[in-house]
Backbone bond lengths (Angstrom), bond angles and torsions (degrees), N, CA, C in turn:
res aa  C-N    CA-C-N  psi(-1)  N-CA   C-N-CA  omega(-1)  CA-C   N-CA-C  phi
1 X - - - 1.463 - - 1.526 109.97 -
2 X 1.254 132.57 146.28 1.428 133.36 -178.55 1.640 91.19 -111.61
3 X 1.428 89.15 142.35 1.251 113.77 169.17 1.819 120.05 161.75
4 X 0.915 123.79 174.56 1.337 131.28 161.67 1.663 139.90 -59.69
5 X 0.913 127.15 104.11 1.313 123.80 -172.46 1.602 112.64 -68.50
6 X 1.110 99.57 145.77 1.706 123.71 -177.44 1.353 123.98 -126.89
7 X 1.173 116.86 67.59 1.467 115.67 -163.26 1.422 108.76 87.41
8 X 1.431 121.96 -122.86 1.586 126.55 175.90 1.794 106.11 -92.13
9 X 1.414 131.90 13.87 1.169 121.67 -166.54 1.356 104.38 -146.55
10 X 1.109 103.21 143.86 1.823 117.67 172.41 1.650 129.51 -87.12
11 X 1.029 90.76 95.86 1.663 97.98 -174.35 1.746 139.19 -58.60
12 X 0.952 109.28 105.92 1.571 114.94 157.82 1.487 137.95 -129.75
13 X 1.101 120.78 152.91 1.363 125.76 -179.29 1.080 133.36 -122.98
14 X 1.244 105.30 134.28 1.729 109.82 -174.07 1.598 118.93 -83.28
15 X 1.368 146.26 67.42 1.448 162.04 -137.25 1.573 93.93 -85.22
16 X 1.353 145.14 123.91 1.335 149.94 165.10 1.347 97.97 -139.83
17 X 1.614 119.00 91.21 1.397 130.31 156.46 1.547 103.61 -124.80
18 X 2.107 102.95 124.33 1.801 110.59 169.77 1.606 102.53 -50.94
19 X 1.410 130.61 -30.05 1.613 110.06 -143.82 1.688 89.15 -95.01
20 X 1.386 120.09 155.51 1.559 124.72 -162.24 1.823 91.69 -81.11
21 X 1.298 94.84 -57.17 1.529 116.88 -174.43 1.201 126.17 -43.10
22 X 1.818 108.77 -44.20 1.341 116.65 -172.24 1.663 104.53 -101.54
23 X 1.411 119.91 7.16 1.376 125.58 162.40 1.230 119.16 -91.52
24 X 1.422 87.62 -21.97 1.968 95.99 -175.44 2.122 102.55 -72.12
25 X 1.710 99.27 -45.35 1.173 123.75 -174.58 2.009 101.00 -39.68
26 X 1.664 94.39 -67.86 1.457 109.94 -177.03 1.558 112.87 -52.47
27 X 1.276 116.76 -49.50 1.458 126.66 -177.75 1.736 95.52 -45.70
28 X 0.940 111.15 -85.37 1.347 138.47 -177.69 2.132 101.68 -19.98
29 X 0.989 114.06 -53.64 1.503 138.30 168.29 1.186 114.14 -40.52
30 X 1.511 117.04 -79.74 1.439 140.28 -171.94 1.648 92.16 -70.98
31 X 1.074 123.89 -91.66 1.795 108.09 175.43 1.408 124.36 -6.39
32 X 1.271 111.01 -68.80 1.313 108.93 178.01 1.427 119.54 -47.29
33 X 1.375 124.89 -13.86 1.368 126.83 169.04 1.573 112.91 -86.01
34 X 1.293 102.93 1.66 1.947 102.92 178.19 1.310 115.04 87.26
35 X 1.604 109.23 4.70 1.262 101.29 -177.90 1.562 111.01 -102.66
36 X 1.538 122.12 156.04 1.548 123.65 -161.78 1.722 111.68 -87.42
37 X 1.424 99.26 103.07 1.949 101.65 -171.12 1.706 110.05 -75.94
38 X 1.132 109.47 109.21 1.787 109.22 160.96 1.349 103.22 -87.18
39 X 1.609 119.62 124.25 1.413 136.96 -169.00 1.320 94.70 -112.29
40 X 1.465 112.55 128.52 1.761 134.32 150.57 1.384 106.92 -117.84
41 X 1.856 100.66 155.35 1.262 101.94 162.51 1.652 118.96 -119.08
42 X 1.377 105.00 -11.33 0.917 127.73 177.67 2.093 132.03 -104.91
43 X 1.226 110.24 147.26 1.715 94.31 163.78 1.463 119.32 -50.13
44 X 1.153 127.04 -28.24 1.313 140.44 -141.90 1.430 89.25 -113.79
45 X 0.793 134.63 -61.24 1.885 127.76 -175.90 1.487 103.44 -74.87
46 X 1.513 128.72 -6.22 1.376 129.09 169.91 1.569 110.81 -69.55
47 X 1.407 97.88 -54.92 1.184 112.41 170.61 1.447 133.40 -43.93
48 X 1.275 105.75 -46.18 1.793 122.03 172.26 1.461 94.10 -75.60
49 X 1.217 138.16 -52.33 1.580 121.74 -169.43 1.800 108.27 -49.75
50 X 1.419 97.33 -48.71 1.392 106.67 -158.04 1.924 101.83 -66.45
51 X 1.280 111.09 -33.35 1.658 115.19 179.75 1.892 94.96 -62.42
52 X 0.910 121.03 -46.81 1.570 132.77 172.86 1.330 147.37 -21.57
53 X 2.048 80.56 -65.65 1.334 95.28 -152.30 1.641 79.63 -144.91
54 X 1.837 101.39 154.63 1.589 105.54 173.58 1.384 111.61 -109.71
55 X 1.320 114.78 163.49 1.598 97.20 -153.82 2.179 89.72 -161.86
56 X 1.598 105.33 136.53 1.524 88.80 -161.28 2.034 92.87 -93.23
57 X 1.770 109.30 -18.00 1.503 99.19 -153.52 2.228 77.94 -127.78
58 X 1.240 106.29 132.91 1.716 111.76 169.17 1.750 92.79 -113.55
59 X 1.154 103.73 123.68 1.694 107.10 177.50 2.120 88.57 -126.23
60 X 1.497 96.29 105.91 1.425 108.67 155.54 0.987 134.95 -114.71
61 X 1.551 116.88 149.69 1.571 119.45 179.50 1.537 105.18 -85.17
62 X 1.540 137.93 140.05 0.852 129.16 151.85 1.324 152.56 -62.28
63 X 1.763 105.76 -7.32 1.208 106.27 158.24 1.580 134.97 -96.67
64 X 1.027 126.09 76.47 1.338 116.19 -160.59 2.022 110.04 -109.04
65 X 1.154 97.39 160.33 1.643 102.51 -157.47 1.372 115.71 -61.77
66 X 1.663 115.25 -12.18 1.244 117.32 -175.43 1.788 108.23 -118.35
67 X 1.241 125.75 -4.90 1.610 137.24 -174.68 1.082 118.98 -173.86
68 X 1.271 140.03 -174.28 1.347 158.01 -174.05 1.744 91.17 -92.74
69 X 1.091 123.35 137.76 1.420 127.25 168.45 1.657 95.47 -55.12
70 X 1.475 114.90 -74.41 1.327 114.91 -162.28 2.092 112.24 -34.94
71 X 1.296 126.53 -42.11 1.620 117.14 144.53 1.357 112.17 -10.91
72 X 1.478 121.89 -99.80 0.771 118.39 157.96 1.750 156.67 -16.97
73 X 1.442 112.32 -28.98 1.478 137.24 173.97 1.881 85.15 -63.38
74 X 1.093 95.50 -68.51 1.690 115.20 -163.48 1.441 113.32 -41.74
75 X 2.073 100.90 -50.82 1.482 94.66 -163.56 2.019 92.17 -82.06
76 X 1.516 161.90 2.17 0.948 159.67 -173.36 1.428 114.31 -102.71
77 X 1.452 108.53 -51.32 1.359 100.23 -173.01 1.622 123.33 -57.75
78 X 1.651 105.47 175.64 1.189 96.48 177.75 1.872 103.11 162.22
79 X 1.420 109.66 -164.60 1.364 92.14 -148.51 1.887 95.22 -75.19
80 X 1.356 120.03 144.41 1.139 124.16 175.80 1.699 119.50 89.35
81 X 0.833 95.13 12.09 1.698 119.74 -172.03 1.361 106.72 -127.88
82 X 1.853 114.60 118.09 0.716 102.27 174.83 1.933 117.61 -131.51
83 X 0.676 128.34 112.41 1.862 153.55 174.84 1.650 113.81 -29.14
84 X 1.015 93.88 127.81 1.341 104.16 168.36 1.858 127.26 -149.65
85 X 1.504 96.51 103.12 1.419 101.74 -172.17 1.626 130.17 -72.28
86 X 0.956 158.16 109.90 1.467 161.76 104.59 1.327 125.84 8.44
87 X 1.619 119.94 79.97 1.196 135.26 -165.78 1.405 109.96 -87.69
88 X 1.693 138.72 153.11 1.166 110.93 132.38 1.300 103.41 -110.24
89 X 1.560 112.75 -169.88 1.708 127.23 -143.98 2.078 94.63 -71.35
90 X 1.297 101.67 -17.39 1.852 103.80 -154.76 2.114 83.44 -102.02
91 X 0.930 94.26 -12.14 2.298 81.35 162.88 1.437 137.39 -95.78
92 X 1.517 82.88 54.73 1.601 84.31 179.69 1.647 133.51 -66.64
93 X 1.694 90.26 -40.66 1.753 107.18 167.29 1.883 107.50 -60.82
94 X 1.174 92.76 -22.30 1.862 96.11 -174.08 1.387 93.45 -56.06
95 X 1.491 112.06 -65.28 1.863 138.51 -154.96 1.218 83.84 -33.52
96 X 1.917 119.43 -72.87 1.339 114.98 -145.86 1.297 129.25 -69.24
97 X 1.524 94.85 -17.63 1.854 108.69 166.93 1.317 115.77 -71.32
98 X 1.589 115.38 -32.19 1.487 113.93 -166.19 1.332 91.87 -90.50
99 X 1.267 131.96 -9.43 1.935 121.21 179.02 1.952 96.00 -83.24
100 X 1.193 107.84 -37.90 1.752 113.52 157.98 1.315 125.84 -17.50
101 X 1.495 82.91 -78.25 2.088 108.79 -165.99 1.882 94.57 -80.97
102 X 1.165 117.72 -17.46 1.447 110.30 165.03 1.337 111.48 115.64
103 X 1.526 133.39 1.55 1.424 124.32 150.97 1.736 121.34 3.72
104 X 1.192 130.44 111.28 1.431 123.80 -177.74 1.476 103.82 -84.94
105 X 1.492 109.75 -44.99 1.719 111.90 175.48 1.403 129.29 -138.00
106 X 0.945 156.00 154.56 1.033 171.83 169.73 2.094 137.24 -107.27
107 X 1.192 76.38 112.37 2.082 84.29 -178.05 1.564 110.81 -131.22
108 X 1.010 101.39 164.67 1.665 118.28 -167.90 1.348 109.08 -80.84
109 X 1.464 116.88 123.86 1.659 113.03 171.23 1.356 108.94 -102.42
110 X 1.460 103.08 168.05 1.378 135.03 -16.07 1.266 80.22 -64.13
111 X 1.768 105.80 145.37 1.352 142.00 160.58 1.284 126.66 -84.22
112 X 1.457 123.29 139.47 1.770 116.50 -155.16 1.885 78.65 -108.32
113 X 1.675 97.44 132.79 1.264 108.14 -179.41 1.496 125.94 -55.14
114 X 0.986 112.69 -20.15 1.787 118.37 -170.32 1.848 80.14 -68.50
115 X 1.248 110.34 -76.49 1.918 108.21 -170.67 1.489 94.69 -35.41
116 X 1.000 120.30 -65.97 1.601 107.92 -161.69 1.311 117.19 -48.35
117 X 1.242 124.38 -42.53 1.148 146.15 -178.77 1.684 115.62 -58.50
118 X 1.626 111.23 -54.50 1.336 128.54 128.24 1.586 137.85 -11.78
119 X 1.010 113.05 -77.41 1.698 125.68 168.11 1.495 102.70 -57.96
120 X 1.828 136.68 -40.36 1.495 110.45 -166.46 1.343 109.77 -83.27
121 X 1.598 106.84 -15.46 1.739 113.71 163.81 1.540 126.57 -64.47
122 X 1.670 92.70 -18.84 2.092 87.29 167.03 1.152 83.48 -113.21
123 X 1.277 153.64 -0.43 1.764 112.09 159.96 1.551 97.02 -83.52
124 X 0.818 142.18 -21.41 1.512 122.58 175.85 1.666 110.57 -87.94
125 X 1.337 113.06 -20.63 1.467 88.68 161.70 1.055 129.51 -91.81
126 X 1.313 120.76 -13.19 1.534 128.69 156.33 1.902 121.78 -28.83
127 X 1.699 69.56 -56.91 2.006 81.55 175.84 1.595 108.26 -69.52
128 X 1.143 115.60 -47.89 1.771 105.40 171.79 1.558 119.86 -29.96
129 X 1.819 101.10 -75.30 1.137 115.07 -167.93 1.701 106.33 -69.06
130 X 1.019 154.10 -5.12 1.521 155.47 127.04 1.703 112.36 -33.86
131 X 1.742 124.37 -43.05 1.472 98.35 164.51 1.556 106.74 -84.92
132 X 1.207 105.18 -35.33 1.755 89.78 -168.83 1.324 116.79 -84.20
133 X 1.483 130.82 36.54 1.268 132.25 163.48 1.197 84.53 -103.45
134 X 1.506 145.59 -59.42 1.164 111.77 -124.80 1.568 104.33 -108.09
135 X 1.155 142.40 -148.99 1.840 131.39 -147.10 1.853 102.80 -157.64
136 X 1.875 93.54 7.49 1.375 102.75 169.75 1.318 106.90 115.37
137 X 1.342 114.42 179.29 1.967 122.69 -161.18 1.495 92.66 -49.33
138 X 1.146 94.03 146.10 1.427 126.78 159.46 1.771 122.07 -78.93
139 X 0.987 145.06 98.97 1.417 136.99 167.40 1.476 121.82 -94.96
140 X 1.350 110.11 110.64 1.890 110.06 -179.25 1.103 113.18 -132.88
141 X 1.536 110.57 73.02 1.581 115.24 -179.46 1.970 100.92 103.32
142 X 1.583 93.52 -128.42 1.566 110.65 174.00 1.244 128.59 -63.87
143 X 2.007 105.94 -21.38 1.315 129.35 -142.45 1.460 96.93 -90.38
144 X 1.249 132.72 129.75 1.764 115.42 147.25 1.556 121.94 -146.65
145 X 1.010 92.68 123.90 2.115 132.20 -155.05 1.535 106.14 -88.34
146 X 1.310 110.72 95.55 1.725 102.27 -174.88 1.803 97.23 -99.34
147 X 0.961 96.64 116.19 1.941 91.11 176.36 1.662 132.46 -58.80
148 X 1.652 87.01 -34.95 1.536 116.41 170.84 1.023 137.89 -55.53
149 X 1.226 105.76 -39.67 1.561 124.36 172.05 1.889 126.84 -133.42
150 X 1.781 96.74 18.95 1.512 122.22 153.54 1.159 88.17 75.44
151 X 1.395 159.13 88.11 1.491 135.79 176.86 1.312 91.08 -175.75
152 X 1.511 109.23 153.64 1.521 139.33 -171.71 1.587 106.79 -147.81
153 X 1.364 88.74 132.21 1.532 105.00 168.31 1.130 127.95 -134.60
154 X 1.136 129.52 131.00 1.463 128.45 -169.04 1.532 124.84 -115.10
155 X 1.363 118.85 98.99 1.516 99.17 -140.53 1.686 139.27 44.73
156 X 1.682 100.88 62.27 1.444 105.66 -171.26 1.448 116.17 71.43
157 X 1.201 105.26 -66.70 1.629 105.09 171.67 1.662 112.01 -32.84
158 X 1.352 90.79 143.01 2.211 108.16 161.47 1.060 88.35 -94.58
159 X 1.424 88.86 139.73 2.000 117.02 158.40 0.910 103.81 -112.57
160 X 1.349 124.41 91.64 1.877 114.86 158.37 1.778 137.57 -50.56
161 X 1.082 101.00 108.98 1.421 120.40 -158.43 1.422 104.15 -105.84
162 X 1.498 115.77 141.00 1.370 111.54 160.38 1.649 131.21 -73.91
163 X 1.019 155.30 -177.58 1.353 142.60 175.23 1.869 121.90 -76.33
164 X 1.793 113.91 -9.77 0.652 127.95 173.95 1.399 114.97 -90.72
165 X 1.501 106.55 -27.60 1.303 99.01 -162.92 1.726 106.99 -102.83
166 X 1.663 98.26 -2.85 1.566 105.66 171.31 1.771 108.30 -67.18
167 X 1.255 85.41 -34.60 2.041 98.16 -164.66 1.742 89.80 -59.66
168 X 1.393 119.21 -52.24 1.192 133.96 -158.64 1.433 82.79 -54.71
169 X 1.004 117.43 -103.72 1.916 129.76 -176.89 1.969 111.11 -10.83
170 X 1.237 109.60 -45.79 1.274 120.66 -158.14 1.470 87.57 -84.21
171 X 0.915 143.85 -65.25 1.503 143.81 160.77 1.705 115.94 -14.94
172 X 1.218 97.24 -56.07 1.692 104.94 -176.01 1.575 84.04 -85.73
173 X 0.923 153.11 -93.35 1.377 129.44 -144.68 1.370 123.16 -59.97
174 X 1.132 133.57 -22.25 1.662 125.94 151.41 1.710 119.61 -9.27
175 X 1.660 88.12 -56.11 1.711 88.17 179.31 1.599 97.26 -139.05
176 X 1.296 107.36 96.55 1.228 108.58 162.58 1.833 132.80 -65.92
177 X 1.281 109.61 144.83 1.311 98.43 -148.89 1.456 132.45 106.36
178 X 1.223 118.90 -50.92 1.556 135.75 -170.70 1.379 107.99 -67.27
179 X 1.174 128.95 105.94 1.771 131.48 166.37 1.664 109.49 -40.70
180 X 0.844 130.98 86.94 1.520 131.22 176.09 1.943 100.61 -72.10
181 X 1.549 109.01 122.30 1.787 91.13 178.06 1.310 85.10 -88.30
182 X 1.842 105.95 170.76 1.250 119.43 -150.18 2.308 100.75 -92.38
183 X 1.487 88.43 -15.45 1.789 96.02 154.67 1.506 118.47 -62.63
184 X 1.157 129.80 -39.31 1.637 146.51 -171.40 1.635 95.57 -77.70
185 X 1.144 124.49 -56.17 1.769 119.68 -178.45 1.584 102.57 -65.26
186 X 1.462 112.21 -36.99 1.550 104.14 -163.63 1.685 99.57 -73.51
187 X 1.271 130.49 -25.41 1.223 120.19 176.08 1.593 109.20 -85.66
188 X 1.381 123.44 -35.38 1.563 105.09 176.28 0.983 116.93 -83.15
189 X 1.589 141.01 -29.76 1.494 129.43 163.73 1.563 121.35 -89.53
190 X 1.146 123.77 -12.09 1.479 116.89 157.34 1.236 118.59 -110.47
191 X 1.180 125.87 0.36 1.421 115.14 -168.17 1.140 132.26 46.44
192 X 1.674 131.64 -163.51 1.310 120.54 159.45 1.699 131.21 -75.56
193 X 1.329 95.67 101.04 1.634 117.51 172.38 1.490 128.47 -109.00
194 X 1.273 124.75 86.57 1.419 114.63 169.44 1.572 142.36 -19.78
195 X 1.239 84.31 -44.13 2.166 89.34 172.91 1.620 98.68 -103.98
196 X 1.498 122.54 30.82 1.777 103.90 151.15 1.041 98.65 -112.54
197 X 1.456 115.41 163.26 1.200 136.43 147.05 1.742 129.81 -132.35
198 X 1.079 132.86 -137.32 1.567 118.18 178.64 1.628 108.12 -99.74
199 X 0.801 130.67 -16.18 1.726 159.32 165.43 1.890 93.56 -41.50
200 X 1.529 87.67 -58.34 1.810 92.17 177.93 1.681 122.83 -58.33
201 X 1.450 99.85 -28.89 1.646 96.49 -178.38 1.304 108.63 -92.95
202 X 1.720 134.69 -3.39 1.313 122.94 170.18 1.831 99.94 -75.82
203 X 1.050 122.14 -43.72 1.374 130.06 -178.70 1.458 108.27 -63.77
204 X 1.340 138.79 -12.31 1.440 132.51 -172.50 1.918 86.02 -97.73
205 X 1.452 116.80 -57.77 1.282 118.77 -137.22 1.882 93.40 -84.74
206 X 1.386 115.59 0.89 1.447 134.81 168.05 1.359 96.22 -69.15
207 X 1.490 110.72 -66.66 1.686 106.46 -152.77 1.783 94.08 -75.63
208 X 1.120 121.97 -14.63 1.878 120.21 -174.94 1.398 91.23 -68.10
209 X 1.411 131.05 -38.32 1.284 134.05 -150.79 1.640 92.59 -82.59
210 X 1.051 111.49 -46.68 1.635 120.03 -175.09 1.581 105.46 -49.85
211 X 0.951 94.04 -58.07 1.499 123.73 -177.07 1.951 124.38 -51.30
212 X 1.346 102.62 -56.25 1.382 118.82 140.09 1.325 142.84 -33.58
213 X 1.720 97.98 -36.24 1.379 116.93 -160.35 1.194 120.48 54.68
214 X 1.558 123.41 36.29 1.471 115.60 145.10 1.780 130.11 -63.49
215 X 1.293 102.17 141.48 1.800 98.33 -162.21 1.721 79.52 -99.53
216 X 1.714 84.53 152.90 1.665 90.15 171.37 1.628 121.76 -80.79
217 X 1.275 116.64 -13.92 1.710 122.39 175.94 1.208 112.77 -78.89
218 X 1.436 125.54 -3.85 1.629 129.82 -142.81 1.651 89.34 -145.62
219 X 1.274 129.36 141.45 1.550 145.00 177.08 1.484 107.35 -72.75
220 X 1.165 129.57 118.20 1.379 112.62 -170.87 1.366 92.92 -138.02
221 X 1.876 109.06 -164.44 1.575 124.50 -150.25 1.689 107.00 -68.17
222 X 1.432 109.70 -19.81 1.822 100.71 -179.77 1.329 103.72 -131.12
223 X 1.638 135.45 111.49 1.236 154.67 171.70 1.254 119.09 -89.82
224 X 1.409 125.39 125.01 1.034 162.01 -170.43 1.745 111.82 -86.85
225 X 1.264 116.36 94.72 1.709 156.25 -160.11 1.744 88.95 -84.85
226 X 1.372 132.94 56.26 1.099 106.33 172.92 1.820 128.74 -43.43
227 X 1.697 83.64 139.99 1.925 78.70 173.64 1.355 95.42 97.05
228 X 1.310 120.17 -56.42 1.243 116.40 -155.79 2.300 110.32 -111.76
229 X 1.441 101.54 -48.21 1.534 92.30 172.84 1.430 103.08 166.29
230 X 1.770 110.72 -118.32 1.928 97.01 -176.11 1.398 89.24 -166.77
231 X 1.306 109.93 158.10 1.578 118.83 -154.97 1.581 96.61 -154.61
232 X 1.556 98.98 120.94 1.995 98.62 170.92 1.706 101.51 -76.88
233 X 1.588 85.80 126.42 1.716 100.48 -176.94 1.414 101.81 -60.02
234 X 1.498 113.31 126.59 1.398 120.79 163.86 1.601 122.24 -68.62
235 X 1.367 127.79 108.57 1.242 122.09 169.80 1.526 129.66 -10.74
236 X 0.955 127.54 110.60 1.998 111.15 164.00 1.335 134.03 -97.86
């Protein structure tokens, strides 16, 4: 892949803004940081880039001339890829679908490029500081969490995870056992975000569960602390 390195990783972006002007604006932004811009204007040319081309950050607007960006969020993302949606103030019903289909973040459009530019520097340092905190795989039970190379296995098996929902997992397994309240996750895996709230981490730690293959009749790997939040069951 060509592009610019960022720490241990080579940067590109997947750019899907309808307006010519304010894509040109963003392009123009993110480049100047050295990193390699794939420009859409459309759902449909998002789509062909992404079959294409590999790409570590997709920053879409949700209004675009042929769909809802969030469409789009859904059909691109994926493991190592991480999303960033483009709200304005009147998409609120959008938000809760795009926290659904798996949106990792969220900012206000039109967005003034310096923030944008801003935010893909803490999602990429996010991913930095995730290998170099930690001292190597994680083992909690079935589970094993390599930070280094983003990946989960669960009994041998890969679980394909999004980058949000790795942070989510990797967070709770640090200390297995530990009631994390669902205020405490929303500040270490989302940080400060305007369109989250705690609503967002029942919907992340749902689809982990899916994902996991925890059954809902049956006690499984992430338990639910009523009152208080959710805790990866420590082995006994």
């Amino acid at each position: 892949m060509i592009g610019v390195v960022f720490g241990s990783m080579s940067v590109s972006v997947l750019l899907v803004i309808g307006d010519d002007e304010e894509r040109l604006h963003l392009r123009r932004a993110l480049s100047g940081e050295g990193w390699r811009v794939i420009p859409a204007g459309t759902g449909t040319q998002a789509r062909q880039m992404a079959n294409r081309q590999s790409f570590e950050v997709a920053v879409v607007d949700n209004r675009l001339p042929d769909e809802r960006g969030f469409q789009v969020i859904s059909a691109v993302q994926g493991p190592g890829i991480s999303t960033v949606a483009l709200l304005r103030d009147e998409d609120t019903m959008d938000r809760i679908v795009g926290i659904e289909l798996g949106a990792d973040y969220y900012m206000r459009s039109p967005v003034n490029p310096r923030e944008l530019v801003a935010r893909v520097k803490q999602i990429l340092r996010k991913r930095d500081r995730v290998g170099e905190e930690s001292s190597g795989r994680l083992f909690v039970g079935e589970l094993e969490i390599d930070p280094d190379l983003v990946e989960v296995r669960k009994g041998g098996r890969e679980v394909q995870l999004s980058p949000r929902e790795f942070q989510l997992l990797y967070t709770l397994a640090q200390s297995p056992g530990r009631v994390f309240p669902r205020g405490a996750l929303l500040r270490q895996v989302w940080g400060e975000d305007e369109y989250i709230d705690e609503r967002t981490v029942n919907v992340y730690v749902q689809r982990l569960r899916t994902k996991l293959g925890d059954k809902t009749d049956k006690p499984g790997l992430i338990e639910t602390v009523r009152g208080f939040g959710y805790r990866l069951v420590k082995p006994g």
